[in-house]
C-alpha positions as CSV (number, residue, x, y, z in Angstrom):
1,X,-255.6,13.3,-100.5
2,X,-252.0,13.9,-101.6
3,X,-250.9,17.4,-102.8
4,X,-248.5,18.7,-105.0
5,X,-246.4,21.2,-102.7
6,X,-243.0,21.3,-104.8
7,X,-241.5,20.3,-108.2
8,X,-237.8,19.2,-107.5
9,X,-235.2,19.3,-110.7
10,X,-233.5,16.1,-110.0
11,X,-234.4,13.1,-107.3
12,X,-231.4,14.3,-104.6
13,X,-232.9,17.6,-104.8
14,X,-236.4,15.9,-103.7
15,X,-234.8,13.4,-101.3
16,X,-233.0,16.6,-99.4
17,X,-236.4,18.1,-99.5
18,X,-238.2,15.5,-98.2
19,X,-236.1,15.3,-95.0
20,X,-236.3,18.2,-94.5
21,X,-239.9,18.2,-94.5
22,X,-239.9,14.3,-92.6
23,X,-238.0,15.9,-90.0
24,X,-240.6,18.4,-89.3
25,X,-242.9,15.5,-88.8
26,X,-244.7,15.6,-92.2
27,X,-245.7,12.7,-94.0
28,X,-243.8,13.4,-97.6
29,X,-244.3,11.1,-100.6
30,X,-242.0,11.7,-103.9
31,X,-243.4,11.0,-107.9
32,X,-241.3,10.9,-110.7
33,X,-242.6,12.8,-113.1
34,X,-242.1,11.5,-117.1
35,X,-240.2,8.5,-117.8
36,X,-239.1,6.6,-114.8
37,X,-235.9,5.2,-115.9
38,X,-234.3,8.2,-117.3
39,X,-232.6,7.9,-113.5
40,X,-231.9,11.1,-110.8
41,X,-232.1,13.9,-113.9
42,X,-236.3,13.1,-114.3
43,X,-237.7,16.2,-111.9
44,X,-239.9,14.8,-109.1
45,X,-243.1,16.2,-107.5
46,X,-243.2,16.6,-103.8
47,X,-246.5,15.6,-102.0
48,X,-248.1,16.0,-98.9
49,X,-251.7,15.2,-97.2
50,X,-253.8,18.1,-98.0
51,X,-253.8,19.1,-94.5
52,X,-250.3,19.5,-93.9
53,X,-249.7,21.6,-97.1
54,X,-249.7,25.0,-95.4
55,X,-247.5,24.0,-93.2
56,X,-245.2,22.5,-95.8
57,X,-245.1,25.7,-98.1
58,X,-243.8,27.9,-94.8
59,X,-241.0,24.8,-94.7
60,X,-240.1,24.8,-98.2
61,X,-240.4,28.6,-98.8
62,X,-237.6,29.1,-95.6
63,X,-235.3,26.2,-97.1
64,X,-235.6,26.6,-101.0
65,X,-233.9,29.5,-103.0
């Protein structure tokens, strides 16, 4: 099952995110959250398998501020 580990603001946010995370070796998996087409501005949830979201959270909370 895929978790919610991070809510970006904008797609580039979550695509920086997510390699971040993808080079740690984590499977990552970005969703658009509200209206698709409304382009990079629509904030975008940031999944992981529910295994690896400990692991994630130590990531994320040592490269977002």
């Amino acid at each position: 099952m895929w978790t919610v580990v991070y809510i970006a603001p904008s797609r580039l946010v979550a695509e920086s995110l997510q390699n971040v995370l993808s080079s740690e070796g984590l499977l990552v998996m970005l969703r658009t959250i509200g209206i698709p087409h409304v382009g990079d501005s629509s904030a975008v949830e940031i999944l992981v398998p529910e295994s690896e979201v400990d692991e994630a959270m130590e990531i994320l909370n040592s490269n977002v501020r």
